[in-house]
C-alpha positions in Angstrom: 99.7 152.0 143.3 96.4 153.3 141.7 96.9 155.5 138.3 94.7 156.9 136.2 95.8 158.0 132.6 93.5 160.4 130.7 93.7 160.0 126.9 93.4 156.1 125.1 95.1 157.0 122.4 99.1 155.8 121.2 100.7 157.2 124.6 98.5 156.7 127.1 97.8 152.9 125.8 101.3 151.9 126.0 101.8 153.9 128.9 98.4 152.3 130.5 99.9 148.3 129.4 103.4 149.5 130.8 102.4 150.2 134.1 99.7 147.6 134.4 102.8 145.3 133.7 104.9 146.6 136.4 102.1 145.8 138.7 99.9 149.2 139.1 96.6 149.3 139.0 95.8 151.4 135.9 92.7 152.6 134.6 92.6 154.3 131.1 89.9 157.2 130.8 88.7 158.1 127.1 85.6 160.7 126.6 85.5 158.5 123.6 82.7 155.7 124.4 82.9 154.0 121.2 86.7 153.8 121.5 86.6 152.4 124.9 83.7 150.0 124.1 85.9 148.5 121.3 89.0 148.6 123.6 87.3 146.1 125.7 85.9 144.0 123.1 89.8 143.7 122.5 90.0 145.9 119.5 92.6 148.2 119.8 93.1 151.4 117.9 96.4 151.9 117.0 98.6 149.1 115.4 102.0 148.4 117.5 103.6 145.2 117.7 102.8 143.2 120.6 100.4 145.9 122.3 97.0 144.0 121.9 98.5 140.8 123.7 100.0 143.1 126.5 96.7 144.5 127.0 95.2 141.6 126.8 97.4 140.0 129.4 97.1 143.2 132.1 93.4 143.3 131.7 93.1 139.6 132.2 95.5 140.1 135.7 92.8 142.4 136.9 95.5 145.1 136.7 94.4 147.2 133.4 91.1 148.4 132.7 89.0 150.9 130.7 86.4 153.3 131.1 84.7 157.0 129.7 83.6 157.8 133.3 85.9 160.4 134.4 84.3 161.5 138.1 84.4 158.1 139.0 88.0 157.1 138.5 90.2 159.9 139.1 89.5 160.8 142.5 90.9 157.5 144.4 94.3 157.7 141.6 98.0 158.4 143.1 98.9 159.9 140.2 97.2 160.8 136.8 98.5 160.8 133.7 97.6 163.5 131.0 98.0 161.8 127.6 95.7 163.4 125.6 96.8 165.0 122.0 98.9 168.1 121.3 98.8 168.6 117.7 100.0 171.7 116.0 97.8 174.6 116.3 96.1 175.9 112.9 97.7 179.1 112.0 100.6 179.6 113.7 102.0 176.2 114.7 102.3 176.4 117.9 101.6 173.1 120.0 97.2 173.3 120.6 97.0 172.7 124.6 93.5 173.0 124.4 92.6 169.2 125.0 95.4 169.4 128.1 94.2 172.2 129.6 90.0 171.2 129.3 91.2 167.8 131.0 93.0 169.5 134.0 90.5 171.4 134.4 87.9 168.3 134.4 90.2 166.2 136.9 90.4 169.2 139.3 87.1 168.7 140.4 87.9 165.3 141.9 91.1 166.0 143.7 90.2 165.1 146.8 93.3 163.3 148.4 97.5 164.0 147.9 97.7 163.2 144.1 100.6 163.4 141.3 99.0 164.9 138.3 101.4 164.6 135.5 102.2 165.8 132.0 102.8 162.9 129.5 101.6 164.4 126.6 104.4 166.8 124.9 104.0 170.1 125.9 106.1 173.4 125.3 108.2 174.4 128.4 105.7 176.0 130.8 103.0 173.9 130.7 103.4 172.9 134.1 102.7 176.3 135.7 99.3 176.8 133.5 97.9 173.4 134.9 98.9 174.2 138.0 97.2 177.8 137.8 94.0 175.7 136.6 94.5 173.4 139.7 93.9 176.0 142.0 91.8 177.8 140.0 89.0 175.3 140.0 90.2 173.4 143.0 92.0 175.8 145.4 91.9 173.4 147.8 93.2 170.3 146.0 96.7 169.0 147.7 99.0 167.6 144.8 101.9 167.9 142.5 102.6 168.6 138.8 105.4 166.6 137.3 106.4 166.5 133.9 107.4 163.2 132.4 108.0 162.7 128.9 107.5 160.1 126.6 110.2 159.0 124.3 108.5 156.3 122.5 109.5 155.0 119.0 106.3 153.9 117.0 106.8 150.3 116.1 109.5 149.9 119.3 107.0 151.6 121.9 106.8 148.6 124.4 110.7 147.9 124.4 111.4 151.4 124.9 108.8 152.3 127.9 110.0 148.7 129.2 113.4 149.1 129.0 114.4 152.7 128.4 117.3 154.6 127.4 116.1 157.3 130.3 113.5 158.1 132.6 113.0 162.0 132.7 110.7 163.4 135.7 110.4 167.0 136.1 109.5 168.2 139.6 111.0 170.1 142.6 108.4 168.2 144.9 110.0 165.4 147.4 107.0 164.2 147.7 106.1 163.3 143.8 109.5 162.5 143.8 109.5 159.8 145.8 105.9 158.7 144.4 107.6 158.6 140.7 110.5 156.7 141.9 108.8 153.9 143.6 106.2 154.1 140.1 109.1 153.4 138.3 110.8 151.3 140.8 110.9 147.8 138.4 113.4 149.4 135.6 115.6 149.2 138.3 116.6 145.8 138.0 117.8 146.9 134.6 119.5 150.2 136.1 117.7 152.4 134.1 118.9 155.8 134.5 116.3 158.3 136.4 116.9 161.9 135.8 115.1 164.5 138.2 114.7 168.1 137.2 113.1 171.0 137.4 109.3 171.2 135.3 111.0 173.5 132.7 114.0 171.1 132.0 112.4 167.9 132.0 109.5 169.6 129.4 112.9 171.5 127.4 114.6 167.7 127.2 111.6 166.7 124.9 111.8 169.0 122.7 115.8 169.5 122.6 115.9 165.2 121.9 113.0 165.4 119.1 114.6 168.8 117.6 118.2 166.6 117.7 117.1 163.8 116.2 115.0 165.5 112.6 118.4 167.4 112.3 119.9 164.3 111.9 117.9 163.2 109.9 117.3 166.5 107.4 121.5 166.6 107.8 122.0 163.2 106.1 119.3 164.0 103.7 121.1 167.4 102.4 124.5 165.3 102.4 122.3 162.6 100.1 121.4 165.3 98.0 125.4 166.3 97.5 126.4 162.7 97.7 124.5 162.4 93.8 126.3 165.4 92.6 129.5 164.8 93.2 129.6 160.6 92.7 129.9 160.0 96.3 128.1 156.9 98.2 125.8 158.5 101.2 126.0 154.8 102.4 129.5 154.8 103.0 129.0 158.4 104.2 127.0 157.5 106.8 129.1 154.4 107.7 132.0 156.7 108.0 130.3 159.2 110.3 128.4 156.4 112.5 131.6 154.8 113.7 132.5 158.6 115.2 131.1 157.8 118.7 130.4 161.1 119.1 127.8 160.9 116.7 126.4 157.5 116.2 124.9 155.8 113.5 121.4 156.1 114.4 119.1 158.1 112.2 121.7 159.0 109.4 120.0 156.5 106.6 118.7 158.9 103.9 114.8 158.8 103.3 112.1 160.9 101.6 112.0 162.7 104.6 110.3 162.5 108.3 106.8 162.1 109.5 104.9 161.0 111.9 103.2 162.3 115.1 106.1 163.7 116.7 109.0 165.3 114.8 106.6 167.7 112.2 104.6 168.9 114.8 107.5 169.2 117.4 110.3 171.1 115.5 107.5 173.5 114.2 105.7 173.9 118.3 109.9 174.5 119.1 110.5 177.1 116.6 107.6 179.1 117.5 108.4 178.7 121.4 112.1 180.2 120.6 110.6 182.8 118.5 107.8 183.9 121.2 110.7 184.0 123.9 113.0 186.4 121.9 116.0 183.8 120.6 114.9 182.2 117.3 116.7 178.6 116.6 117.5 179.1 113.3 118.5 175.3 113.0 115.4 174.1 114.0 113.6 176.8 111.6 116.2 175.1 108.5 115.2 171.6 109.9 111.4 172.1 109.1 111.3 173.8 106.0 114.3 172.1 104.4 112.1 168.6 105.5 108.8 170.0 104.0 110.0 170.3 100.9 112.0 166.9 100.7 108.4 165.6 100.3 107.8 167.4 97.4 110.8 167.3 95.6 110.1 163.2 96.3 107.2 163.1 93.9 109.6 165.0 91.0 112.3 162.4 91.6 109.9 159.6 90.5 109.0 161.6 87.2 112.2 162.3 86.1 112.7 158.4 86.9 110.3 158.0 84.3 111.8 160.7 81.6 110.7 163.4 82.8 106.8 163.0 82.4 103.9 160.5 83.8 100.7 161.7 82.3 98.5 158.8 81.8 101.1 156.3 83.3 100.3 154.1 86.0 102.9 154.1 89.2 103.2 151.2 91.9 103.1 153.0 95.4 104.9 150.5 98.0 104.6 151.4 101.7 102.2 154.3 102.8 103.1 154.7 106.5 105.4 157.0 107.8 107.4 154.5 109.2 107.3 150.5 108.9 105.5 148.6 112.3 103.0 151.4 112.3 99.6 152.1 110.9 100.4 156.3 111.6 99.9 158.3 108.3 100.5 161.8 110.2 102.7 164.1 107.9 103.6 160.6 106.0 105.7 161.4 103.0 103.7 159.4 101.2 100.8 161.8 101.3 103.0 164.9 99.5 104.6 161.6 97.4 101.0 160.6 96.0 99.5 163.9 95.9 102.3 165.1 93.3 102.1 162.2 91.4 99.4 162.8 90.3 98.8 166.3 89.7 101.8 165.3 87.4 98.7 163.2 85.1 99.6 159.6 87.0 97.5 157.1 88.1 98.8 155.5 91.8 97.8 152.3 92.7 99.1 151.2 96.3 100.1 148.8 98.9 100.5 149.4 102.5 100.7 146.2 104.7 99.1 147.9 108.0 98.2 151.4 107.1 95.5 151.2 103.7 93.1 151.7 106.1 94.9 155.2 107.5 95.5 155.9 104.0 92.2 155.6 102.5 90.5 158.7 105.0 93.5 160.7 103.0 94.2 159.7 99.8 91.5 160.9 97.3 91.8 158.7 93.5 94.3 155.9 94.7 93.8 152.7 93.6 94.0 150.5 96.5 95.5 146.6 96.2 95.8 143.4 98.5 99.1 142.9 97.6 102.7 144.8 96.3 102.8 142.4 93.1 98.9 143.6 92.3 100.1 146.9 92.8 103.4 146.2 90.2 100.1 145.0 87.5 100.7 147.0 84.5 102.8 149.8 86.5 105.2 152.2 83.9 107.5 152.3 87.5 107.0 151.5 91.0 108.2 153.7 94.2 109.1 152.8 97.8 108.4 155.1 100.0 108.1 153.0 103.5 110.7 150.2 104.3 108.2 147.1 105.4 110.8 144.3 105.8 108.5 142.5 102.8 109.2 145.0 100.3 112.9 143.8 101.2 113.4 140.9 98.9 110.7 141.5 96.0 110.8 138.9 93.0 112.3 141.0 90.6 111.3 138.5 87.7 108.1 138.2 88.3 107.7 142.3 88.7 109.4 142.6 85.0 106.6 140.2 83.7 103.9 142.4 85.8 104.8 145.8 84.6 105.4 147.7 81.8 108.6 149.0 82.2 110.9 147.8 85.1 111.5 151.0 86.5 112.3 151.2 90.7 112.9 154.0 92.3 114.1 153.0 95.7 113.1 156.0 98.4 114.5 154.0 101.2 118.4 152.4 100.1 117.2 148.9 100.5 118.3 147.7 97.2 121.9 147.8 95.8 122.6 149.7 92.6 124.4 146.8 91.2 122.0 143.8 92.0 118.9 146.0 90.6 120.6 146.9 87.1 121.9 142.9 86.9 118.3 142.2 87.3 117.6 144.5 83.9 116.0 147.3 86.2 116.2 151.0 85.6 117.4 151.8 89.3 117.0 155.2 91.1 117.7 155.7 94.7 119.2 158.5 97.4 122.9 159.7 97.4 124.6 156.7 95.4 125.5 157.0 91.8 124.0 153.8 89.4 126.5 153.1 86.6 124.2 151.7 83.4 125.4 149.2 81.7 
């Protein structure tokens, strides 16, 4: 099967290595020339584990390649994959279609056979119909099908979840693009992956819904954190207690400075305004946002009153940058709302990201940037985790003393226990669990 995916950037380059792998022949279309000439020079944009090997592998099969010539791909494609970016729209939130809707309208042109054009990209419920009206607009005689199929990809997991999913969601009423989308997706099979066919709407609605689910989660156990410190209760044991409730789980109930990313910010806000627009306002989803946009502020004033209440002139030791750990992404990163505050408050932040200094240093104006978490700890009054790298996991806590000038940690992420941290002469601050001083 031929398929052509329109958009090299996180989603369409794990989608593009994912169904090279199964054994497609994919070719991944970016306007971007510089982009694609470094893609096939083997650098690779984005950082996710295991993705430059995978496209390495696929390109070396003959299976995967790369190109910023439109016109002369799309036209001999089965199916063609719209995974271009739908970021939040300046004024009102709403999801920006613009780069969807200008690459429909480009791919019409070459329709010249039965083809699958799908949605990958997230788009509000609808979508479908509008590229379909800009099919046959442009193209009125262009024989195909719009499906909507959305990604559910965690950054820093993205090639064990499109490889062995928890779902496969394709939205279409065609028999025809069904059938093409079953057999594209024929290999997960083996490991009975669960299909699930729908109408456009639905499939496009499941997105949303999933994403909206899962920051409520999140922004839940946060609020509970919150309570958990004024009332001497352990959020850990909390969310122990609730996990083991199958009918909630214990995914996404650890306590954190708040969500970020490309997804959820932009998501919750594109679903709020979609509810409001149609008449029935989702009042959850409307909390979920503005209760998580101010977590990242109130973040910054946790760190000061760490410090007694005042930082001016004091230097603080900034571990993890990312939104996430395994990614290089610094969209709506706490750490950007984290850094920003501390130092309108008068302090000086010098930082250490394993993957993202790069990310961070196109956002973060006055930051002093260092090779390593220890350089960062050099004559630090207190030192903040804000991203969970797995090496920020078991710091040399003696060494930090003789590094900084007060051992203060304030622990954004629960990796360290109360306990250990004050028996290691540390003034200890973290999320929802009470520290006893001795």
């Amino acid at each position: 099967m031929r398929i052509a995916i329109i958009g090299c950037g996180y989603v369409g380059l794990v989608s593009g290595a994912c169904f090279s792998e199964f054994g497609a022949e994919v070719i991944c279309i970016d306007k971007d020339k510089t982009k694609i000439t470094e893609i096939k020079a083997g650098k690779i944009p984005i950082f996710e584990p295991g993705l430059d090997d995978l496209i390495a592998k696929n390109v070396l099969a003959g299976r995967l390649s790369f190109s910023s010539d439109l016109g002369a791909n799309v036209g001999r494609a089965d199916a063609i994959f719209i995974a271009v970016g739908t970021p939040s729209r300046r004024g009102d939130g709403h999801a920006d279609l613009s780069y969807v809707y200008a690459a429909v309208e480009e791919i019409s042109n070459y329709l010249t056979s039965y083809t699958v054009v799908v949605t990958k990209s997230t788009v509000p419920v609808g979508t479908g119909q509008e590229v379909e009206k800009i099919i046959k607009k442009s193209n009125s005689g262009a024989d195909c099908d719009v499906v909507s199929n959305p990604e559910f990809l965690r950054e820093g997991s993205a090639l064990e979840d499109f490889l062995r999913p928890d779902r496969v969601v394709i939205g279409t009423n065609s028999d025809r693009a069904r059938q093409l989308m079953r057999e594209l997706y024929r290999p997960l099979s083996l490991i009975e992956t669960p299909i699930l066919f729908t109408s456009r709407q639905t499939a496009e609605m499941i997105k949303y819904a999933a994403n909206a689910f899962l920051a409520t989660k999140i922004t839940f156990i946060n609020e509970i954190s919150d309570l958990c410190e004024k009332i001497d209760a352990d959020v850990q044991d909390v969310s122990k207690g609730m996990g083991m409730d199958g009918r909630i789980g214990s995914k996404f109930l650890h306590p954190g400075p708040g969500y970020g990313g490309s997804c959820f910010p932009k998501d919750t806000l594109a679903l709020a305004r979609t509810a409001q627009k149609a008449g029935n306002p989702l009042k959850i989803v409307e909390a979920v946002v503005s209760i998580n946009k101010n977590r990242k502020l109130k973040m910054a004033e946790k760190v000061i009153s760490a410090c007694d209440g005042g930082i001016a002139g004091k230097t603080i030791a900034v571990l993890g940058l990312t939104f996430k750990p395994n990614t290089d992404d610094m969209r709506e990163s706490p750490s950007l709302d984290i850094v920003s505050g501390l130092q309108a408050a008068g302090g000086l932040v010098k930082a250490f990201d394993p993957v993202g200094m790069r990310e961070a240093e196109q956002l973060l104006e006055g930051v002093i940037w260092c090779k390593s978490a220890y350089e960062a700890m050099e004559e630090a009054s207190a030192m903040v985790i804000i991203t969970e790298w797995n090496e920020f996991r078991q710091l040399d806590f003696e060494r930090a003393k003789k590094l900084m000038k007060s051992p203060i940690l304030v622990d954004l992420r629960n990796i360290y226990n109360p306990s250990d941290m004050l028996n290691a002469g540390f003034k200890y601050s973290c999320l929802g669990r009470t520290v006893v001083s001795k």
